[in-house]
Steps between C-alpha positions, in 0.01 A plus 500: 500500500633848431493786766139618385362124508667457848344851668129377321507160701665608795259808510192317376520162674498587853212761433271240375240501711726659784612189644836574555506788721705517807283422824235398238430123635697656845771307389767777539699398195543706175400400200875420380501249801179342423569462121878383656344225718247415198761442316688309713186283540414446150866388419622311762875412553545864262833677592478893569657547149195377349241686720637821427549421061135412543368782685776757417581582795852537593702251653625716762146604641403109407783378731436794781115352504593119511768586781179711685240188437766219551546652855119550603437127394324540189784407249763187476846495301648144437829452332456375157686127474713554239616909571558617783495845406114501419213465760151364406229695630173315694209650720461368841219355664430895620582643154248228348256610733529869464439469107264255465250741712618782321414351180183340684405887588603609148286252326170601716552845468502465101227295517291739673588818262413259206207395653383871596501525092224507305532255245557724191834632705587158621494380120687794427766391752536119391535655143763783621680195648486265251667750228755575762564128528484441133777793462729379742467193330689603183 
């Protein structure tokens, strides 16, 4: 993605529907951290090199927020078996916790704007979504 493609989803994402607020689900995290921890979720066993290519984020701030999490519980770092050099990143049993309620919360609160739609907007919606998807795609 260039510069202008980067601001757009980093701008854009976390305003969708406002779920990523700070203090939103009283969660106290940024959205950076949540999307960190999300990722770290999605891909487990990921090393910080990859978290930060995939959210473009840098790897300084990306290490600072790993050392932050690793230390309240949330996050994990194993050696890798065959380099010592690089750490694989894993959620703990809190870390787990903490996002699958966030994303729990997330998912109810988008299902109660969509369902506050009327049903011309909520078409509109799955059809605003599905050429976004279809784009993305390419």
């Amino acid at each position: 993605m260039g510069r202008d493609s980067d601001k757009l989803f980093r701008d854009f994402s976390p305003a969708l529907f406002g779920l990523m607020e700070t203090g939103y689900f009283d969660t106290g995290c940024s959205d950076t951290v949540q999307r960190i921890l999300y990722d770290i979720y999605k891909n487990r066993g990921c090393t910080a090199a990859s978290v930060s290519k995939r959210l473009h984020i840098s790897k300084s701030y990306i290490s600072r927020i790993i050392k932050d999490y690793e230390k309240e519980g949330y996050i994990r770092r194993e050696e890798a078996e065959n380099d010592a050099r690089i750490y694989l990143l894993y959620l703990t049993d809190k870390g787990k916790t903490y996002i699958e309620t966030f994303m729990s919360s997330a998912s109810s609160r988008v299902g109660k704007k969509i369902a506050a739609l009327g049903e011309v907007d909520r078409q509109k919606l799955m059809e605003a979504f599905s050429t976004i998807m279809n784009i993305l795609k390419q």
